[in-house]
VOSEVO-905574 format. One record per residue (C-alpha): residue number from 1; residue in three letters; x, y, z. Coordinates in steps of 0.5 Angstrom, whole numbers, plus 500, padded with zeros to 3 digits. Layout:
BEGIN
R    n  res   px   py   pz
R  NUM  ALA    X    Y    Z
...
REM end
This chain:
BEGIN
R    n  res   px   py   pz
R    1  UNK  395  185  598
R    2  UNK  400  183  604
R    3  UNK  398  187  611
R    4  UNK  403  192  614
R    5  UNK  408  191  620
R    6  UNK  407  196  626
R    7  UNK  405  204  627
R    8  UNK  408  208  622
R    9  UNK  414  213  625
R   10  UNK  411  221  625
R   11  UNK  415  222  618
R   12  UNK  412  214  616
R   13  UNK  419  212  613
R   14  UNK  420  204  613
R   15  UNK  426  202  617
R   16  UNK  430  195  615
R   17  UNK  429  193  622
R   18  UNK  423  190  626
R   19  UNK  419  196  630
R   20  UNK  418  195  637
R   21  UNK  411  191  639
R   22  UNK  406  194  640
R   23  UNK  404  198  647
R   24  UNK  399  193  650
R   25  UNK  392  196  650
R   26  UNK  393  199  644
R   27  UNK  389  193  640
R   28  UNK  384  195  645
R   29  UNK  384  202  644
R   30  UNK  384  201  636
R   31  UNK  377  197  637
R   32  UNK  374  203  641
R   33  UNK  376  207  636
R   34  UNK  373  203  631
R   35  UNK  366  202  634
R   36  UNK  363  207  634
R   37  UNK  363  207  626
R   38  UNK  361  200  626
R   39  UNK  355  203  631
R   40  UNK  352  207  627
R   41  UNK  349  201  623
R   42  UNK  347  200  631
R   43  UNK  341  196  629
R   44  UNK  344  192  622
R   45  UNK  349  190  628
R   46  UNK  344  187  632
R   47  UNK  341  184  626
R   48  UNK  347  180  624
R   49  UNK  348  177  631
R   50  UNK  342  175  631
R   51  UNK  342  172  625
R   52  UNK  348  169  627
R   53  UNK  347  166  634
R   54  UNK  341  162  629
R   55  UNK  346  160  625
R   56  UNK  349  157  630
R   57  UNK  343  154  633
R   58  UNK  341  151  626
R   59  UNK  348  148  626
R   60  UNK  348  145  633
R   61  UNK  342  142  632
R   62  UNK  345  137  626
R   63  UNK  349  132  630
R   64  UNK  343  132  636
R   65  UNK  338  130  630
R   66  UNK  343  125  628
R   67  UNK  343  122  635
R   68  UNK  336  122  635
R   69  UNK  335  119  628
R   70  UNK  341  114  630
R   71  UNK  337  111  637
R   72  UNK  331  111  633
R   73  UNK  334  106  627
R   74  UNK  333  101  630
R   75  UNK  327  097  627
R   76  UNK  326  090  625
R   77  UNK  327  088  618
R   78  UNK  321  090  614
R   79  UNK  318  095  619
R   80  UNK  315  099  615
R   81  UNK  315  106  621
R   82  UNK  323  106  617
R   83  UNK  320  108  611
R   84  UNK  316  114  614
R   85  UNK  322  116  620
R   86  UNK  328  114  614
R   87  UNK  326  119  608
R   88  UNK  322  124  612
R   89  UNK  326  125  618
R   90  UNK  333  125  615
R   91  UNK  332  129  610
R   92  UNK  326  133  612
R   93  UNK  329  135  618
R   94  UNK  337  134  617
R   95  UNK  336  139  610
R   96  UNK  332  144  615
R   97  UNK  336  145  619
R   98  UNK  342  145  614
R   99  UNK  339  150  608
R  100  UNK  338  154  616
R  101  UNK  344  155  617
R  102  UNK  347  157  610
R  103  UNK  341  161  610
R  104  UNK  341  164  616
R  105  UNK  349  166  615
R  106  UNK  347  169  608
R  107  UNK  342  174  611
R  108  UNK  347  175  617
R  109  UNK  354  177  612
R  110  UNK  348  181  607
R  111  UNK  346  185  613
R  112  UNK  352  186  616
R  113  UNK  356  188  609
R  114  UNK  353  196  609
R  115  UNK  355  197  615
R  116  UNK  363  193  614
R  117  UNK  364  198  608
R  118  UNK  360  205  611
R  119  UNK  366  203  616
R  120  UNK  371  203  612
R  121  UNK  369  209  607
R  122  UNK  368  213  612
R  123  UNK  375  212  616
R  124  UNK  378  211  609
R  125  UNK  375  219  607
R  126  UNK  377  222  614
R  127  UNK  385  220  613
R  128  UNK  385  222  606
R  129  UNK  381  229  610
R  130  UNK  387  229  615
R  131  UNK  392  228  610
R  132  UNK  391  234  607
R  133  UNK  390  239  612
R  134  UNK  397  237  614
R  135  UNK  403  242  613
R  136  UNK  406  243  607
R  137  UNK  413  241  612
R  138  UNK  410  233  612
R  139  UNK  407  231  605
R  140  UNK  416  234  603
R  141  UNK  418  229  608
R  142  UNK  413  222  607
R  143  UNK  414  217  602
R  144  UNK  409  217  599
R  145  UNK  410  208  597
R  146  UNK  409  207  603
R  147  UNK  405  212  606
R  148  UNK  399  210  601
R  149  UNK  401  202  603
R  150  UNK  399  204  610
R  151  UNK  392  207  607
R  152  UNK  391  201  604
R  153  UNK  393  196  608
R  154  UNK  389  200  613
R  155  UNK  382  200  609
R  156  UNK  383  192  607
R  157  UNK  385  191  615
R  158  UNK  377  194  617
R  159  UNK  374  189  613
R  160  UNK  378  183  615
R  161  UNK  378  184  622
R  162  UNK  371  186  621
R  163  UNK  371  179  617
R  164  UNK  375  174  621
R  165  UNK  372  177  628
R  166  UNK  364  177  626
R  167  UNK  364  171  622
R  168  UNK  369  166  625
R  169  UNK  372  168  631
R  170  UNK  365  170  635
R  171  UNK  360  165  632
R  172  UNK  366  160  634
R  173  UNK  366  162  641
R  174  UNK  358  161  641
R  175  UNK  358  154  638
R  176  UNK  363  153  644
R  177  UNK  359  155  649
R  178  UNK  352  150  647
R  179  UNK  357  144  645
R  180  UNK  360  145  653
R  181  UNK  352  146  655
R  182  UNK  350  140  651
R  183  UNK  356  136  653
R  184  UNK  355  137  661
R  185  UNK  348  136  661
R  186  UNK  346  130  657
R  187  UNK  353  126  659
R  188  UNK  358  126  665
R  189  UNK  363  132  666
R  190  UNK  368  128  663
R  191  UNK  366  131  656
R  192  UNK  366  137  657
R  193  UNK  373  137  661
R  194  UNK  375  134  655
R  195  UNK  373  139  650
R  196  UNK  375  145  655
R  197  UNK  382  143  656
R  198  UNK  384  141  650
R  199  UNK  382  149  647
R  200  UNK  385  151  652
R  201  UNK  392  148  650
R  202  UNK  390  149  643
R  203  UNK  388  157  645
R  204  UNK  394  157  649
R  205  UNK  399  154  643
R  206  UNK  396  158  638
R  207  UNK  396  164  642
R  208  UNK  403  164  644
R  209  UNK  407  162  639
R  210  UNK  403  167  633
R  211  UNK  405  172  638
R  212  UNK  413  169  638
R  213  UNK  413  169  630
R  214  UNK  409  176  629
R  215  UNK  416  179  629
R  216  UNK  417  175  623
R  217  UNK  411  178  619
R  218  UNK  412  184  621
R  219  UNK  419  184  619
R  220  UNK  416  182  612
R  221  UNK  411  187  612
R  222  UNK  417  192  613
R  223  UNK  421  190  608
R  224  UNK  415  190  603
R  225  UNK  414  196  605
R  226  UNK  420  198  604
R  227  UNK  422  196  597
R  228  UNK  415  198  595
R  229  UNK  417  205  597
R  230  UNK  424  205  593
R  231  UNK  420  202  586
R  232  UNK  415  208  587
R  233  UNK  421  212  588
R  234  UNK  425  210  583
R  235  UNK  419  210  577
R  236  UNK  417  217  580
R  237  UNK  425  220  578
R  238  UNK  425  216  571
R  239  UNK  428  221  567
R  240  UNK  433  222  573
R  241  UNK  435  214  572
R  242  UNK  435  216  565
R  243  UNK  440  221  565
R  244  UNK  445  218  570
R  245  UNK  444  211  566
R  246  UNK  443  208  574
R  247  UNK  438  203  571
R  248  UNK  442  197  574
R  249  UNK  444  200  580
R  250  UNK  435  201  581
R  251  UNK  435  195  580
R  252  UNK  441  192  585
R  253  UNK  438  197  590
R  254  UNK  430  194  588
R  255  UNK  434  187  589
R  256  UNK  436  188  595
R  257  UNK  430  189  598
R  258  UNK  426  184  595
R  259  UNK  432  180  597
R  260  UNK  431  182  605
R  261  UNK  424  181  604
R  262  UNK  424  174  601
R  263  UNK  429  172  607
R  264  UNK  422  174  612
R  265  UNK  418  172  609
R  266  UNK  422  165  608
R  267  UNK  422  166  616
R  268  UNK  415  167  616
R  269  UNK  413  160  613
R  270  UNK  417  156  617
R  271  UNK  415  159  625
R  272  UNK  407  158  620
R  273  UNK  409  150  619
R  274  UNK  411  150  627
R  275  UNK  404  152  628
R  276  UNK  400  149  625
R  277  UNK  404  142  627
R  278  UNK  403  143  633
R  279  UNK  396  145  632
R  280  UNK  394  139  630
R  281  UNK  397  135  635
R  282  UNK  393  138  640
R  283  UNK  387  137  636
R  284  UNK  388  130  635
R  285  UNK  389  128  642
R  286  UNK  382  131  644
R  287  UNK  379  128  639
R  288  UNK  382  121  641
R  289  UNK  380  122  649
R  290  UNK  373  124  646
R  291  UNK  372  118  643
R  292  UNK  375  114  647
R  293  UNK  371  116  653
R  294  UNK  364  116  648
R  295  UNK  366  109  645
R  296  UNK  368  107  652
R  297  UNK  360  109  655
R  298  UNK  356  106  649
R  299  UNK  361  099  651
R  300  UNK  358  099  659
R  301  UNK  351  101  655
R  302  UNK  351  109  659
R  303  UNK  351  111  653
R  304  UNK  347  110  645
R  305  UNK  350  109  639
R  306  UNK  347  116  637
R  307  UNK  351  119  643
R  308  UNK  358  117  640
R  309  UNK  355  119  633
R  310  UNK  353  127  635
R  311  UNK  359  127  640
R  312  UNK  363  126  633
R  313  UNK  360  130  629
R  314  UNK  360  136  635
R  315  UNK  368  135  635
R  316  UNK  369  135  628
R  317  UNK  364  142  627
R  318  UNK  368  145  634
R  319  UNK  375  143  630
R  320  UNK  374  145  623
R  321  UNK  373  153  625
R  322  UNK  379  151  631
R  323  UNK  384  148  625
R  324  UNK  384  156  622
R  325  UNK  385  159  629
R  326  UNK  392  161  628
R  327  UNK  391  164  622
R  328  UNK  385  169  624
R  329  UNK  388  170  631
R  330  UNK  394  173  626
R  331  UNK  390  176  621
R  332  UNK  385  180  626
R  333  UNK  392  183  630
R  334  UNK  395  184  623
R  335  UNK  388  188  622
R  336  UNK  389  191  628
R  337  UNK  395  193  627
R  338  UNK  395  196  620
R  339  UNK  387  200  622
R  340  UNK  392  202  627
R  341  UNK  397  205  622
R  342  UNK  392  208  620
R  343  UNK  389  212  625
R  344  UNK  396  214  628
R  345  UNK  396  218  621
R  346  UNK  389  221  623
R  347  UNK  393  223  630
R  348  UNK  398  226  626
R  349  UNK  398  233  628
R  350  UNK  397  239  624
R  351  UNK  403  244  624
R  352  UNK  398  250  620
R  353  UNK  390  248  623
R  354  UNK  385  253  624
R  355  UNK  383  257  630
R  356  UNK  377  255  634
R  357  UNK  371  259  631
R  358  UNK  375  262  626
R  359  UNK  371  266  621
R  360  UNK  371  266  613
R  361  UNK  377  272  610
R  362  UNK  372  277  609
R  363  UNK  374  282  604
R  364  UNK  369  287  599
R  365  UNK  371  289  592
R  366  UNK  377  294  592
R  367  UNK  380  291  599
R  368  UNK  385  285  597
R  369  UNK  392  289  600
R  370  UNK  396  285  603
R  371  UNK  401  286  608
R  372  UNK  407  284  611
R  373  UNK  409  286  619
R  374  UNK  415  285  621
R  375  UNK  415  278  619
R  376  UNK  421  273  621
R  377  UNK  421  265  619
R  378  UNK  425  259  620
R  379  UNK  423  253  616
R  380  UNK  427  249  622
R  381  UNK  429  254  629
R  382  UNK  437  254  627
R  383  UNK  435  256  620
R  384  UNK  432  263  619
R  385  UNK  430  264  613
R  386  UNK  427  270  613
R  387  UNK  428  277  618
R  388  UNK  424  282  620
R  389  UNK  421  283  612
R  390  UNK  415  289  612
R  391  UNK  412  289  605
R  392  UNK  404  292  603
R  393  UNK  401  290  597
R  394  UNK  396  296  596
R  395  UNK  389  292  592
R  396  UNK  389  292  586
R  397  UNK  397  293  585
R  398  UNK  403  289  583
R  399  UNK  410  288  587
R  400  UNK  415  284  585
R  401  UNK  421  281  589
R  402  UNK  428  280  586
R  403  UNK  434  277  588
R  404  UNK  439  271  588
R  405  UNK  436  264  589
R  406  UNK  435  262  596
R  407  UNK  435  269  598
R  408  UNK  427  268  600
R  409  UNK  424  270  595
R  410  UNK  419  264  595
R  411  UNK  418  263  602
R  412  UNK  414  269  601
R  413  UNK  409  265  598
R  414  UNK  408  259  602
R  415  UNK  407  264  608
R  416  UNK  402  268  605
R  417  UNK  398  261  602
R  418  UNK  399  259  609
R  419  UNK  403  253  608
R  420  UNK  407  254  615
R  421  UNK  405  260  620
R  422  UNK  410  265  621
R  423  UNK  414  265  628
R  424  UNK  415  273  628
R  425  UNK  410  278  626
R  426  UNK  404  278  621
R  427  UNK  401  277  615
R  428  UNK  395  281  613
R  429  UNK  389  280  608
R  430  UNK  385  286  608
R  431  UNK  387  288  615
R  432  UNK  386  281  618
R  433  UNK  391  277  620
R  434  UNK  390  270  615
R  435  UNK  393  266  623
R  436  UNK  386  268  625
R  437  UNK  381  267  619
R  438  UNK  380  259  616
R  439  UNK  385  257  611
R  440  UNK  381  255  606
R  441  UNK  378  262  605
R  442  UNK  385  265  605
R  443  UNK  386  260  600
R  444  UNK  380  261  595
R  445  UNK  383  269  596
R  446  UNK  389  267  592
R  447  UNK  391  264  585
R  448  UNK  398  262  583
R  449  UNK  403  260  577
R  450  UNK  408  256  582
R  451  UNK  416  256  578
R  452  UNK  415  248  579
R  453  UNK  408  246  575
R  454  UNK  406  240  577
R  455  UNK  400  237  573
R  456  UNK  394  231  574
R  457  UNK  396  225  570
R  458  UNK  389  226  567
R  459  UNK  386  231  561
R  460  UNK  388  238  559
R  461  UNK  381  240  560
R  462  UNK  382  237  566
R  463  UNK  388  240  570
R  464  UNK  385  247  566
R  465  UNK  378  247  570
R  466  UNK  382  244  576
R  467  UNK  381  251  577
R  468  UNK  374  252  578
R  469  UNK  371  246  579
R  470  UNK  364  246  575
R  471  UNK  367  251  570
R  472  UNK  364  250  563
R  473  UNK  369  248  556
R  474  UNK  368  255  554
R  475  UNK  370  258  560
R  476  UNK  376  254  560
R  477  UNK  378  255  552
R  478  UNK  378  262  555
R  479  UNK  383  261  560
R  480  UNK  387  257  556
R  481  UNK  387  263  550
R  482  UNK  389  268  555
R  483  UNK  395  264  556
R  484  UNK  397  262  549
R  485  UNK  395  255  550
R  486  UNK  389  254  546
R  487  UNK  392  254  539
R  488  UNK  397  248  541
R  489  UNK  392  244  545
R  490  UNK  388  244  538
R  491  UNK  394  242  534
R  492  UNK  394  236  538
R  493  UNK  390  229  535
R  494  UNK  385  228  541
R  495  UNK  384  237  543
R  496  UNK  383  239  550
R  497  UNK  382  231  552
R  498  UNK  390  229  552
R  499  UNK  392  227  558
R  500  UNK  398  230  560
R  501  UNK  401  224  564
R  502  UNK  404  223  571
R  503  UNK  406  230  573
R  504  UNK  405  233  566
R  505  UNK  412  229  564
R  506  UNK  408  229  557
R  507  UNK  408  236  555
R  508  UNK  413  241  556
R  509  UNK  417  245  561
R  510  UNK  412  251  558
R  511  UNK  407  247  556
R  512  UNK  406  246  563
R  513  UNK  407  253  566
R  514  UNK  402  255  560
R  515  UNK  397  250  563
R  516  UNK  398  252  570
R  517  UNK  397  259  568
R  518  UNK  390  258  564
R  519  UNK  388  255  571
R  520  UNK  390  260  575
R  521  UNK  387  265  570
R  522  UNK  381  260  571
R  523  UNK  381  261  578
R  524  UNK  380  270  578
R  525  UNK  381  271  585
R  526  UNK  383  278  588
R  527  UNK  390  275  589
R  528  UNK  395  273  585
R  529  UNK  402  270  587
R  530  UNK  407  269  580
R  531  UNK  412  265  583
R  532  UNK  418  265  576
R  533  UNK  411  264  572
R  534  UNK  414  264  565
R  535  UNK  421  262  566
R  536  UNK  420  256  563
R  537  UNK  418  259  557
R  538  UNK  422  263  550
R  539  UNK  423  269  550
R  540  UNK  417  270  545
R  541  UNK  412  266  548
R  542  UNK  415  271  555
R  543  UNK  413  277  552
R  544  UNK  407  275  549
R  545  UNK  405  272  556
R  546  UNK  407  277  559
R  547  UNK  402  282  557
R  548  UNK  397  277  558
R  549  UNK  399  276  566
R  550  UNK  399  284  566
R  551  UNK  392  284  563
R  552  UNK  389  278  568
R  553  UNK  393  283  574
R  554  UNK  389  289  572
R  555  UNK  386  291  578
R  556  UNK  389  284  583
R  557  UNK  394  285  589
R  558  UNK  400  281  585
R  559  UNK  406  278  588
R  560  UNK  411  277  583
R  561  UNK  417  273  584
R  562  UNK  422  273  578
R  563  UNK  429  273  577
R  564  UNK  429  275  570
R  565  UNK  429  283  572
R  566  UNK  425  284  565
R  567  UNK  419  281  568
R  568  UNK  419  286  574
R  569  UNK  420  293  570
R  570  UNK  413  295  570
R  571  UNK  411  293  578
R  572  UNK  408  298  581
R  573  UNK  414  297  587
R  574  UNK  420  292  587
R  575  UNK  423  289  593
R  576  UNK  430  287  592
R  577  UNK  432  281  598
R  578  UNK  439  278  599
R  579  UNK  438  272  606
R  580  UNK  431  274  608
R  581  UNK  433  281  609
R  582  UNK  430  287  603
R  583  UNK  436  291  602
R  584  UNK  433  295  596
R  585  UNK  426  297  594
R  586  UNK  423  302  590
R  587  UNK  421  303  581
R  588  UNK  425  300  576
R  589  UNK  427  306  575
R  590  UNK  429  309  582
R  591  UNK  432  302  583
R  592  UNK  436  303  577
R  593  UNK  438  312  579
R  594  UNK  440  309  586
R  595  UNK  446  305  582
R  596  UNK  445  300  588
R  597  UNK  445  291  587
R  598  UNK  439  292  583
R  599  UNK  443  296  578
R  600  UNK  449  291  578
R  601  UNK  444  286  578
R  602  UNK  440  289  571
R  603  UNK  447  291  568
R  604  UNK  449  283  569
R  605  UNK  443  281  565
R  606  UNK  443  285  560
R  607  UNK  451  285  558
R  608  UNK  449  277  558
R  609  UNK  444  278  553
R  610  UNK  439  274  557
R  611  UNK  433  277  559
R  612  UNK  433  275  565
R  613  UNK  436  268  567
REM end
């Protein structure tokens, strides 16, 4: 999977264009906000340096032994010591210390991979945690492509940056440090001169130009991101694409993208060749340097021959890791940068979240009234939604709320839900104030049919018992009765076990109104919330459920939301709203003596002959 660009924007949307770079700093702040989940493995931490910094040893010790074995060959012709140092030194010792470095980097990527993926679960669960206890505003507004990229980018990037840092660039670094030591000990400082000047020259190539061609690589991850959003995008409204025959004009938009994406990348590539060219130049000239000063030693005789074979052999160790260099300098600022992405999500505010110490809804039997106070929203502060409504719902009463579309009906729901909170006034749950309890007791308190159904793409019996999780077969066939979805489950080949594909596009509009109201059932809390709960069903199927929402309503505080006035007749209060004021309220038929916009309302519908559109 490709690494993603820079920091995701507040509403996560990829944009055509390059994001600016990062702050600096900001890669070493993502590193102190990683640490103390690697810290928690502390002592699996220190272990795998530790089994490091030995594997680095061992691998030092190769070309020194080399030297050793080198000066020590020179025997006369028969000598029998050569056929005890030749067999038993090279490859006893030569092996040792080859089978210590593999074994002791083995025990080290063994050791440190619980702590790697602990790490990434846990930083993988808390952003899935956040996420949903975001507002209802930012999950309408994201782009779910290109948010899930981020997540997944961002879990791939911990164990890369994990990877390439513990595993390449530090014990690199370690092997640097006792080549130099070994170097400017036994030789002259030349040597180390040599090597010292030559890595920074590669460093410093190495470092400047990754960081120049960075913004191509991000701008590819852009792209990516972009056209991976617009493929999700497009899938998700298949039936749209189909109904307006726009599957060609899909696939230009998809083409367009790739084609923006294949041009990057393309850039990308070319700035790639650049670098790594330019690094083995720095590379060869070194190497050319060193052995020329080593050649030129054994020549005045200051230097054994072994010495210019383990001054060979170290350059050769210290520049096979270095050739990658660029590559891991560029992927860890990549992994930075996606782990980056990632917590930016975790910082993201919460518009709705629980106050300090906020305790649980408490609420006995027979205590479920809801209360409206005086309640004004806006979903955005020139849009005022709904104006100065004051409602109750006694316990264990039903009240209905009718009236034309946009007129505030369902804004209703999602503050009682605390999907947003209030900008004026309060809402009440038995007498306390639901800003001032945790959302999660509210919302245990609350059950809804929602008028737009939207199902998991896994089994009926799933998306049933979602609403008890641990409910037993029995109780969900139960549910499912009571709301006229048994039979029908039963009729088809594989039961209670058909899947219901993404969204629930494989059943019906009543189907899945039926599904959600066997879950809502399911779920028996003291409060319900029918938001347009049967309109996607016929007229039979209507008056049949109806009866059984009146039965799961016996003894619950209801809130029925309907524009189909022959759903409301029985609601012990009807609520009629027109631009988020209640105009009228009343019985049906006080509503209807009163002769007022519920009357007009009620004549039109039955003049029409629907019941209820």
């Amino acid at each position: 999977m490709r690494r993603s660009g820079e920091a995701a924007s507040s509403s996560y949307v990829p944009s055509a264009a390059p994001s600016a770079a990062p702050q600096k700093g900001a890669d070493w702040a993502t590193l102190k906000r990683l640490l103390p989940y690697l810290w928690d493995y502390k002592w699996r931490v220190v272990a795998a340096l530790a089994f490091m910094v030995g594997a680095k040893m061992a691998n030092v010790g190769v070309p020194v032994l080399l030297k050793h074995l080198v000066d020590a060959m020179s025997f006369r012709p028969g000598d029998p010591s050569a056929v005890l140092v030749v067999p038993i030194g090279l490859l006893g010792a030569y092996g040792l210390l080859r089978l210590s470095t593999s074994l002791f980097t083995e025990l080290r990527e063994l050791v440190f991979a619980k702590a790697t993926q602990g790490a990434a679960r846990s930083i993988a669960l808390q952003t899935f945690e956040h996420l949903h206890s975001l507002s209802l505003r930012f999950h309408l507004e994201r782009q779910t492509g290109g948010m899930t990229r981020d997540i997944e980018r961002g879990v791939r990037g911990i164990e890369s940056l994990i990877s390439y840092s513990l595993y390449s660039i530090v014990p690199t670094l370690i092997e640097v440090a006792l080549v130099l030591g070994i170097l400017a000990v036994r030789f002259d400082a030349w040597f180390a001169w040599i090597t010292l000047a030559a890595l920074a020259v590669y460093i410093v190539f190495t470092v400047s130009v990754t960081e120049w061609r960075t913004k191509f690589r991000r701008e590819a991850n852009e792209f990516d991101s972009a056209a991976h959003t617009k493929a999700i995008d497009s899938l998700l409204n298949y039936e749209t694409v189909k109904y307006f025959n726009n599957e060609g004009f899909e696939a230009r938009r998809y083409d367009d993208s790739l084609e923006r994406l294949r041009r990057a990348r393309l850039k990308s590539q070319t700035t790639l060749s650049m670098l790594n060219t330019g690094q083995q130049l720095v590379i060869a000239i070194g190497l050319v340097a060193m052995l020329w000063r080593a050649t030129q030693g054994v020549v005045e005789g200051r230097m054994t021959l072994g010495d210019l074979v383990m001054i060979n052999a170290f350059m050769i160790q210290l520049y096979i890791p270095l050739n990658f260099l660029g590559v891991l300098y560029r992927e860890i600022k990549q992994s930075l940068t996606d782990l980056d992405k990632m917590f930016t999500l975790m910082e993201r505010e919460r518009e709705v979240a629980d106050k300090p110490g906020a305790l649980a809804l408490s609420m006995g039997p027979g205590e479920a009234t809801v209360r409206f106070e005086n309640v004004t929203f806006g979903y955005e502060p020139a849009r005022v939604i709904l104006h100065d409504v004051s409602f109750e719902i006694p316990a264990g009463k039903t009240v209905a709320v009718v009236g034309p579309s946009g007129s505030g009906k369902s804004t209703l729901a999602r503050l009682l839900y605390r999907f947003y909170d209030v900008q004026q006034g309060r809402i009440r749950i038995a007498g306390q104030d639901i800003r001032e309890v945790t959302q999660a007791s509210v919302r245990r308190a609350i059950g809804i049919v929602p008028q737009d159904t939207v199902l998991f793409n896994d089994t009926v019996e799933y998306n049933i018992a979602y609403g008890r999780p641990g409910a037993s077969r029995a109780d969900v066939e139960e549910a499912a009765r009571a709301a006229r979805i048994h039979g029908f489950i039963e009729s088809t080949p594989r039961g209670y076990q058909t899947m219901v594909g993404e969204r629930g596009l494989k059943l019906s509009g009543g189907e899945k109104q039926r599904v959600a109201i066997a879950r809502t059932l399911l779920k028996d809390p003291p409060v319900l919330i029918f938001d347009e709960a049967t309109s996607a069903l016929d007229s039979a199927n209507e008056r049949a459920i109806q009866a059984e929402l009146k039965s799961a309503a016996q003894n619950k505080t209801t809130l029925l939301i309907a524009h189909r006035l022959s759903t409301v007749i029985d609601a012990h209060e009807i609520l009629v709203m027109d631009a988020g004021h209640i105009i009228e309220r009343g019985t049906h038929q006080q509503l209807l003596a009163r002769a007022g916009r519920y009357a007009q309302m009620w004549q039109l519908q039955q003049q029409s002959g629907e019941e209820g559109a």
